[in-house]
N, C-alpha and C positions, 0 to 999 in steps of 0.2 A: 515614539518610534524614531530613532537617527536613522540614518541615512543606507549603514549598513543592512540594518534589519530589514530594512524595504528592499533590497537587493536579494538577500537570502530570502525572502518570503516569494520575491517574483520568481525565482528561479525557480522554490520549490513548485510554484504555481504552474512554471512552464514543464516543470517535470510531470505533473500530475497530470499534463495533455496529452505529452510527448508519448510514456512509457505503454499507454492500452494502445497507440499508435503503433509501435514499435511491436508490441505482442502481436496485434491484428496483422502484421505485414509477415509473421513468420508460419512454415508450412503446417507446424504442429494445431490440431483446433481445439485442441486442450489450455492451450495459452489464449485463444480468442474469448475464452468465457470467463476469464478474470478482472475483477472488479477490483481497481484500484480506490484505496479509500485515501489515504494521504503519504505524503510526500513529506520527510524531513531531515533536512541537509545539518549538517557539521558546521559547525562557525564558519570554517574554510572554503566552504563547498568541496572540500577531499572524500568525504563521504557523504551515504542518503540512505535512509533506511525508507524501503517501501513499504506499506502497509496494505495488505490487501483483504478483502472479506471473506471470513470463512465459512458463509451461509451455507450449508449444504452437504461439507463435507467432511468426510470423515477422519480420524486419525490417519491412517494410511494412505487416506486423500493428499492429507495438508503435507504427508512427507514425501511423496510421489511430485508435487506440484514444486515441492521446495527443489527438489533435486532438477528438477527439470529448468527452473530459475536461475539455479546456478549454473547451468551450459550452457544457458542463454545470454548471461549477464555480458559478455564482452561483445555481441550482437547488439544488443539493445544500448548498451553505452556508448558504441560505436553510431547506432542509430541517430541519438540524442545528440552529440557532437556534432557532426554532421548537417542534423537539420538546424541547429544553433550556429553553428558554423563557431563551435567553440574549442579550443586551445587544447582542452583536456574531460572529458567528462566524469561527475562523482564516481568512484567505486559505489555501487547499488548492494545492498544486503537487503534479501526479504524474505519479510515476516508478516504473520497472518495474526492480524488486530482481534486479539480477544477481547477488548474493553465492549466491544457489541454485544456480545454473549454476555458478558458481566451485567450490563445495563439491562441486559431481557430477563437476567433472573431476577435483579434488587425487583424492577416492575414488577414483574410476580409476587416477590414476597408484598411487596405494598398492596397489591390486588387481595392476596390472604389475608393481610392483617385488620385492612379494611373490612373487608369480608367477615371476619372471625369478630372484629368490634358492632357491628351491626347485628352479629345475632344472640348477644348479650342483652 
């Protein structure tokens, strides 16, 4: 890992403190119950996509949340600035990490398969 990569990983590291900080600090308590799972920036740090968990909700959840994200984003990136005392903050784009759902179904099928080989 050079020099660079340690840079972008700490940053994204610092993003992935900063941004439920940033949520928590605003009036909506709809933003206070999201779970951010990862952070990851652009080569440049010019952009960051955020990932967050979609435990719970529904279609029309995830697109209620999203919308609401994006009225928030110049908030939160102002936030982040700010408490970095940085120059310019990433443009933030988010999105709700389905690789968690993917991962709970493949377990499943291995729990069937397993299952279905044992009663042969």
């Amino acid at each position: 890992m050079n020099e660079a990569e340690i840079k972008l990983k700490r940053t994204e590291s610092i993003l992935k403190e900063l941004i439920p900080e940033a949520l928590g600090s605003m009036n909506d308590k709809r933003l206070h119950e999201l779970d951010i799972v990862e952070v990851k920036c652009s080569r440049g740090k010019s952009d960051a996509k955020v990932y967050m968990n979609p435990a719970g909700l529904s279609e029309q959840g995830k697109r209620d949340y999203l919308k609401l994200l994006r009225k928030a984003r110049p908030i939160i990136e102002t936030f982040c600035m700010k408490d970095q005392g940085w120059y310019r903050s990433p443009k933030f784009t988010f999105e709700f990490d389905e690789q968690i759902e993917k991962s709970k179904n493949i377990e499943e099928l291995f729990k069937r398969i397993a299952k279905d080989k044992g009663e042969e």
